[in-house]
C-alpha positions as CSV (number, residue, x, y, z in Angstrom):
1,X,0.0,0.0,0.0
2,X,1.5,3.2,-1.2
3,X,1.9,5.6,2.0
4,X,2.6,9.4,2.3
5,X,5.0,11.6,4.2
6,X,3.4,14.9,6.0
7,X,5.6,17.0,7.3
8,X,4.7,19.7,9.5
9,X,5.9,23.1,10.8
10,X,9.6,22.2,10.5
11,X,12.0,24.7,11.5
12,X,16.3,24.9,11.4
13,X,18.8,26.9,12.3
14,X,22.2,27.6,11.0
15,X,24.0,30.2,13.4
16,X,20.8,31.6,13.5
17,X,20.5,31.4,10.1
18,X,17.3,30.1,8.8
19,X,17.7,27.5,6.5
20,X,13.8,26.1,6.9
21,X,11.1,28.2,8.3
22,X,7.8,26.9,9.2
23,X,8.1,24.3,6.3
24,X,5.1,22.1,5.9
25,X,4.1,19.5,3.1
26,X,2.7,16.2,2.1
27,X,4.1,13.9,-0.6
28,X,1.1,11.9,-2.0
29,X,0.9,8.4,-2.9
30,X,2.4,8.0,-6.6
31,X,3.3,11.5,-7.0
32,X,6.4,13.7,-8.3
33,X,7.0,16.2,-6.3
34,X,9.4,18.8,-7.4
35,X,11.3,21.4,-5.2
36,X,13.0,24.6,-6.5
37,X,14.5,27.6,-5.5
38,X,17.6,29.5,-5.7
39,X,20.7,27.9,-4.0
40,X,20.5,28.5,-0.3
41,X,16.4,27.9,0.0
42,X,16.9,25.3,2.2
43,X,16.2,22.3,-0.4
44,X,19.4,20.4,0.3
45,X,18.2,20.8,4.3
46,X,15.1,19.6,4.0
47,X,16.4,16.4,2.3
48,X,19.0,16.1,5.5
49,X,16.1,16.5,8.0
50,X,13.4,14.2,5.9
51,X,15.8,11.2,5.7
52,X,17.4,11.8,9.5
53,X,21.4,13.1,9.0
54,X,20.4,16.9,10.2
55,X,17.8,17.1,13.5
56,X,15.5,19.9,12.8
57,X,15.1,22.2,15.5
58,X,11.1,22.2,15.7
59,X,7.9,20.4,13.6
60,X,7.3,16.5,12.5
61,X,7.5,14.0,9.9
62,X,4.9,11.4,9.4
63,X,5.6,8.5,7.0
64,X,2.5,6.0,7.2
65,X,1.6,6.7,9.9
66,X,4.7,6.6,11.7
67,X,6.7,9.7,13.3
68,X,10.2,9.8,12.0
69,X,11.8,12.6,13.1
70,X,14.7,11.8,15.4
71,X,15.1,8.7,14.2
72,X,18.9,7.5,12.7
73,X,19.4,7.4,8.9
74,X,19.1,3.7,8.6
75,X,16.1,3.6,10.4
76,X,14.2,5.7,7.9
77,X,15.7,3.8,5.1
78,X,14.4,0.6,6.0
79,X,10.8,1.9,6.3
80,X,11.3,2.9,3.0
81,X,12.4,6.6,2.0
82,X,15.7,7.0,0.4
83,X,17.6,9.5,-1.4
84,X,20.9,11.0,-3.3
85,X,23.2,13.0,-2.8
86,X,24.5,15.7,-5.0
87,X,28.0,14.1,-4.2
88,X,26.3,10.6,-5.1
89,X,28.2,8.7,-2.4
90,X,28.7,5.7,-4.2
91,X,31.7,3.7,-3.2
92,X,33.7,4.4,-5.9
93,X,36.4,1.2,-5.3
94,X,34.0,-1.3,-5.9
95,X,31.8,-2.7,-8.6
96,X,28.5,-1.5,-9.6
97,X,27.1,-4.5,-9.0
98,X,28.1,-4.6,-5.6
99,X,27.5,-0.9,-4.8
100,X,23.5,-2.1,-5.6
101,X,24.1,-5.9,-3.7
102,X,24.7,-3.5,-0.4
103,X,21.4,-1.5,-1.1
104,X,19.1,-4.9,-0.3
105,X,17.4,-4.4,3.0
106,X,17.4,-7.3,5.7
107,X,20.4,-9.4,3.9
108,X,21.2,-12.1,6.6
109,X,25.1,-11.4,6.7
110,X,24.1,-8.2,8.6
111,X,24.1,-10.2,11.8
112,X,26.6,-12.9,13.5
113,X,23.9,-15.7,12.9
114,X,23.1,-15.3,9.6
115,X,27.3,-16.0,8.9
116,X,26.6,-18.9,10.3
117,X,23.6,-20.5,10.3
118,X,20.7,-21.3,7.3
119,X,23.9,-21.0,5.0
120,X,21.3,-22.5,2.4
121,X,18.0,-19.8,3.2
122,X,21.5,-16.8,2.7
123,X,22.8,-18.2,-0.1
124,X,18.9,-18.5,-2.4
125,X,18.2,-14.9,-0.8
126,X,22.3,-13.8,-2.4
127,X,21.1,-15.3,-5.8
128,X,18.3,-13.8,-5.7
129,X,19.2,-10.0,-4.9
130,X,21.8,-10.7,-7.7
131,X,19.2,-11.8,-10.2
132,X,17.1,-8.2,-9.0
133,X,20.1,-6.4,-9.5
134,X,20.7,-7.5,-12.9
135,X,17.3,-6.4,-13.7
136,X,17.9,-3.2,-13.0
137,X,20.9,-2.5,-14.2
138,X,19.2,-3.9,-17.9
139,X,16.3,-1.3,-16.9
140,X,18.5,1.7,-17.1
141,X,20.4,0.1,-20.0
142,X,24.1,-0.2,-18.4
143,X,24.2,-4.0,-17.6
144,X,27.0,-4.1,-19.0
145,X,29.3,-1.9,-16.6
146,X,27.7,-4.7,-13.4
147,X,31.6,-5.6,-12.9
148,X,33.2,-1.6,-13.5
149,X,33.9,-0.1,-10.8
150,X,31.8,2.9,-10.0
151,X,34.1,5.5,-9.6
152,X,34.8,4.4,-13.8
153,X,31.5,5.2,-14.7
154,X,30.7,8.3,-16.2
155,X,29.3,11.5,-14.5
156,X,26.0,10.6,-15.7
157,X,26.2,6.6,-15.1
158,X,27.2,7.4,-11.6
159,X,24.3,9.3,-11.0
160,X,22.1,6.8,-12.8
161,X,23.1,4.1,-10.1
162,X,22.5,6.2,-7.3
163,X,19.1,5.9,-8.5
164,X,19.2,2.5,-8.3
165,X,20.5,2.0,-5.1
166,X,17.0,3.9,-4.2
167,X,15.6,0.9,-6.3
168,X,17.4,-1.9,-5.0
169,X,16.5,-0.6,-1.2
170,X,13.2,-0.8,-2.1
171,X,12.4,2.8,-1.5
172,X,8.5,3.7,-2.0
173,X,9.4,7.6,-1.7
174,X,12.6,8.4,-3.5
175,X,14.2,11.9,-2.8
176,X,16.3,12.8,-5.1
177,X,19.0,15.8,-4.9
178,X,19.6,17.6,-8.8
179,X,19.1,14.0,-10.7
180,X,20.1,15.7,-14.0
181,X,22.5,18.4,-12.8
182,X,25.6,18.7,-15.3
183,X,24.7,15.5,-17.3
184,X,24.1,15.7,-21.9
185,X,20.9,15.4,-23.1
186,X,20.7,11.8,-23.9
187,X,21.4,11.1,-20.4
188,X,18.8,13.8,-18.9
189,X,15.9,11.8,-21.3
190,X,17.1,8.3,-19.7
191,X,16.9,9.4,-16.2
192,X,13.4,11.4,-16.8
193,X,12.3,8.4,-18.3
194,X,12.9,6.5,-15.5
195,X,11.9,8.8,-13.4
196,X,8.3,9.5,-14.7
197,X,7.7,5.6,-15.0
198,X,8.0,5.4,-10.9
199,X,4.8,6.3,-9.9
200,X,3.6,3.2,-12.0
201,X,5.3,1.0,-9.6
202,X,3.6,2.5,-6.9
203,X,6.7,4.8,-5.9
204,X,6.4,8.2,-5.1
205,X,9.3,10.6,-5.7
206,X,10.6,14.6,-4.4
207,X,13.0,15.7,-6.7
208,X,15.8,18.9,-5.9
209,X,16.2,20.3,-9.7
210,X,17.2,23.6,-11.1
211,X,16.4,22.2,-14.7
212,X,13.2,23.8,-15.6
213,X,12.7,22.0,-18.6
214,X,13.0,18.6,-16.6
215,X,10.7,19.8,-13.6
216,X,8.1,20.9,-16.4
217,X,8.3,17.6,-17.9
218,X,7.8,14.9,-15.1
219,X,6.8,17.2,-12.1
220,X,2.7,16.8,-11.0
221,X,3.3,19.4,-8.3
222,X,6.0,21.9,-7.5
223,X,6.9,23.4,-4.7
224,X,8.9,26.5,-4.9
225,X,11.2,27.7,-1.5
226,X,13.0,30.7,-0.8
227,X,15.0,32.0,2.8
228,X,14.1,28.0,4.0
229,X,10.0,29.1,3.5
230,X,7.6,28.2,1.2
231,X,6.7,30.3,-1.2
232,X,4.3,29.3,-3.5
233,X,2.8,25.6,-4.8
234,X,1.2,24.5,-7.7
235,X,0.8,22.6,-10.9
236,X,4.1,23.3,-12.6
237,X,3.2,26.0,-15.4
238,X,1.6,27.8,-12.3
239,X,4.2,28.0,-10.1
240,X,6.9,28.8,-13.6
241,X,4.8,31.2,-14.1
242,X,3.9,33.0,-10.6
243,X,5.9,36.7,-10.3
244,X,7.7,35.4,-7.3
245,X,9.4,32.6,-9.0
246,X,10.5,34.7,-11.7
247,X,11.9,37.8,-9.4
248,X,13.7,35.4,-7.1
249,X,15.0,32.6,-9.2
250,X,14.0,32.3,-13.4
251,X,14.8,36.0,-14.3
C-alpha cells in the first residue's frame, strides 16, 4: 500500500541562520514532487532532515503513519524513503554491482547468525538480490558496466546508479538531490524516463532540480522555496509562471 509523508511546521537553524522556516508539506501516494528555489532555499536541508542526517530544530514528519523525526538514517531507510546525494556517495572502489548488492534491505550477513547458520536460506536470498540487480541494471540500460567499478563510470552513469541503489532498497518515496545536474541530453531523457515511470510501480518521488525543462516535464506538483519558507505551490506552469518565481529565481 502506497503511504505518504506529512511534514509539519519544521524549522532549522544555522547560526541563527534560517535555513527552513515553518516548512510544511505532504508527498502523495504515486506522485512527483518537485522542489526549486535558488541555492540556499533550504532544499538540500530539508532532504538532511526528511531522511534523519540533520535534526530539525522544531515540527514533525509522518511517514504512514509513523513519526520519524529523530530517528537514525538507517532507520528511515528501512521503512522505505531513500535519497541522493549531490556528491552521489557511491563507493567508488567497488563494482556496480556490488554498490546495488549492499542497497538490499534485511540481507542475513548483517548479523553474526546469519554467517553462520541457514547457510542454504543466505545463499537463495544472495542469488536472488543478484538476479534483482541485474534487472535493474538492464532497466536503465548499463548491464554491461555490473563488474566496473563505480568510480569508472561516467558523471551521468554514476548518477544513474544512485538511482538504483534507491531501487534496490526498495524505496516507495525516493528523494532525489539535482538527478540531472551537469549531465548531456541523452542522459537527462534516460533518467526522466525512468523517473516518470515510478509512480507506475507504486513509488512516489521529491525531486531537488534547477532544470526547468525537466521539472516541467515529469513534475505533478512543485513546490517553490526561498530563505528555508515556502513560497508558493502548484501545478508546474503555475508555479513557472507566478511573479515570485520569476523575481527570485528564473529571471
Amino acid at each position: 500500500m502506497p503511504k505518504t509523508l506529512t511534514l509539519q511546521g519544521l524549522n532549522k537553524k544555522f547560526d541563527g541562520i534560517e535555513a527552513l522556516k515553518d516548512f510544511s508539506a505532504e508527498i502523495e501516494s504515486q506522485e512527483i514532487l518537485g522542489l526549486i528555489g535558488p541555492n540556499g532555499a533550504g532544499k538540500s536541508t530539508l532532504f538532511n532532515v526528511i531522511t534523519g542526517f540533520i535534526p530539525p530544530d522544531s515540527g514533525t514528519a509522518n511517514y504512514g503513519g509513523t513519526g520519524i523525526m529523530g530517528k537514525h538514517p538507517h532507520y528511515i531507510a528501512r521503512l522505505g524513503i531513500a535519497r541522493t546525494f549531490q556528491d552521489m556517495r557511491l563507493i567508488r572502489r567497488m563494482t556496480v554491482m556490488e554498490n546495488i548488492l549492499l542497497c538490499f534491505q534485511s540481507q542475513p550477513g548483517e548479523k553474526l547468525a546469519g554467517v553462520f547458520f541457514h547457510k542454504k536460506h543466505w545463499q537463495n536470498l544472495e542469488k536472488k538480490n543478484k538476479a534483482k540487480a541485474i534487472e535493474l541494471l538492464e532497466y536503465a540500460g548499463i548491464a554491461e558496466k555490473a563488474d566496473t567499478l563505480a568510480g569508472e563510470l561516467s558523471y551521468g552513469q554514476q548518477k544513474l546508479l544512485s538511482i538504483l541503489c534507491c531501487l534496490a532498497a526498495d524505496a516507495q518515496i525516493l528523494l532525489l538531490d539535482e538527478p540531472v545536474a551537469g549531465l548531456n541530453p541523452t542522459m537527462i531523457d534516460k533518467i526522466l524516463a525512468i523517473i516518470s515511470g515510478l509512480p507506475g510501480t507504486g513509488k512516489s518521488v521529491m525531486v531537488i532540480e534547477h532544470n526547468m525543462d525537466a521539472v516541467m516535464q515529469v513534475c505533478h506538483r512543485v513546490i517553490f522555496m526561498d530563505a528555508g519558507a515556502k513560497i508558493c505551490e502548484g501545478l508546474p506552469q503555475e508555479v513557472r509562471n507566478d511573479p515570485r518565481v520569476i523575481e527570485a529565481y528564473l529571471d
